[in-house]
C-alpha positions as CSV (number, residue, x, y, z in Angstrom):
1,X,0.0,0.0,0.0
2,X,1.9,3.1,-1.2
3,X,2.1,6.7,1.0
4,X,-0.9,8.3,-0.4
5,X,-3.5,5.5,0.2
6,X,-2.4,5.5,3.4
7,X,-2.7,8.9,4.2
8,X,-6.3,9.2,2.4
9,X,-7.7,6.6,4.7
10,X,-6.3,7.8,7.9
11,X,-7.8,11.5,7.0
12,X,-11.3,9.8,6.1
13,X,-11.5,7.6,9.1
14,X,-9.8,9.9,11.7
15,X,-11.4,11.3,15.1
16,X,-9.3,14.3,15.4
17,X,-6.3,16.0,13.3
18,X,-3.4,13.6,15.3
19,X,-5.6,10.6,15.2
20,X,-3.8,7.7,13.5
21,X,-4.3,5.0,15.6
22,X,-8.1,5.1,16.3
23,X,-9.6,1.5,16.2
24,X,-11.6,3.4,13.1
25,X,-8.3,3.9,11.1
26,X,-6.8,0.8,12.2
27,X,-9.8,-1.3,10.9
28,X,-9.6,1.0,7.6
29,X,-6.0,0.6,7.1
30,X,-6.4,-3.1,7.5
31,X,-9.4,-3.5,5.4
32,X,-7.4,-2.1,2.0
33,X,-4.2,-4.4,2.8
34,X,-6.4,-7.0,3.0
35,X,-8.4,-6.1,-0.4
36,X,-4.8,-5.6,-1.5
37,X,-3.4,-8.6,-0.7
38,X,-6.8,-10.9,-1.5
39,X,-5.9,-9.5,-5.1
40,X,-2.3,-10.8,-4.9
41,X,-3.6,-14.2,-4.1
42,X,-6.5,-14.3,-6.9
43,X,-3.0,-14.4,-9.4
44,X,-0.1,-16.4,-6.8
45,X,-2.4,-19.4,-5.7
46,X,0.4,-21.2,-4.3
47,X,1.9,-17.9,-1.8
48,X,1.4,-19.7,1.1
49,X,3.5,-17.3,3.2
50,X,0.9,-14.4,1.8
51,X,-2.2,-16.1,2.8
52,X,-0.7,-16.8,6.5
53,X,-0.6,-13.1,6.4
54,X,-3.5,-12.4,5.2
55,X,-5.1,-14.4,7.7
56,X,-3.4,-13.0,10.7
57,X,-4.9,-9.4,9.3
58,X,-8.2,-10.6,9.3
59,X,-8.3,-12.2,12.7
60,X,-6.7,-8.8,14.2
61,X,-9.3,-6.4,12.1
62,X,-11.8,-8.9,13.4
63,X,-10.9,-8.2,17.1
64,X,-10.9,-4.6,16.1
65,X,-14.3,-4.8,14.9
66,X,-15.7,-6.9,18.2
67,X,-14.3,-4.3,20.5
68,X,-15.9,-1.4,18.6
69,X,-19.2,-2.8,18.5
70,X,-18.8,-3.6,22.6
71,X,-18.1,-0.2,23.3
72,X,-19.1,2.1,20.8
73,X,-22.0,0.7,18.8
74,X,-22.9,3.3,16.6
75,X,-19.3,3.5,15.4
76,X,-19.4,0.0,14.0
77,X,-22.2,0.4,12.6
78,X,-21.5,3.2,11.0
79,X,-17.4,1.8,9.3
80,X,-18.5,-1.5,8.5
81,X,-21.2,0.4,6.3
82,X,-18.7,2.6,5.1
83,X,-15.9,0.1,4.2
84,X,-18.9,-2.9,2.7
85,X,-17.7,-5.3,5.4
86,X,-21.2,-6.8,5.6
87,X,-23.5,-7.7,3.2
């Protein structure tokens, strides 16, 4: 994920101007890697090493995701709308 991705998520997610580690932006930032890296896979069946990866991601956005919606409700509700997490 290059510099400017970055940077565009953590400004659309953020809860204040020096906010870069909000469970919002963390979920965010670890929904595109994933989206990246599911791509990756579609082509390199056999990257084992990848999928291990991509596997750990979505455990850890998962635990993201169940801590938001045990303390701030409305806030998961509201990102996994944004980011199409559930359909």
């Amino acid at each position: 994920m290059s510099s400017p991705d970055k940077s565009g998520i953590i400004a659309q997610f953020r809860q204040s101007e020096n906010d870069t580690g909000s469970s919002e932006v963390q979920i965010a930032l670890l929904s595109a890697r994933i989206k990246h890296l599911t791509e990756h896979l579609r082509t390199h069946a056999k990257d084992f090493h990848s999928r291990r990866g991509l596997i750990a991601m979505t455990s850890r956005r998962r635990k993201l995701l169940d801590y938001l919606k045990r303390n701030q409700l409305e806030k998961y509700n509201e990102i996994v709308k944004s980011l199409g997490l559930r359909h």
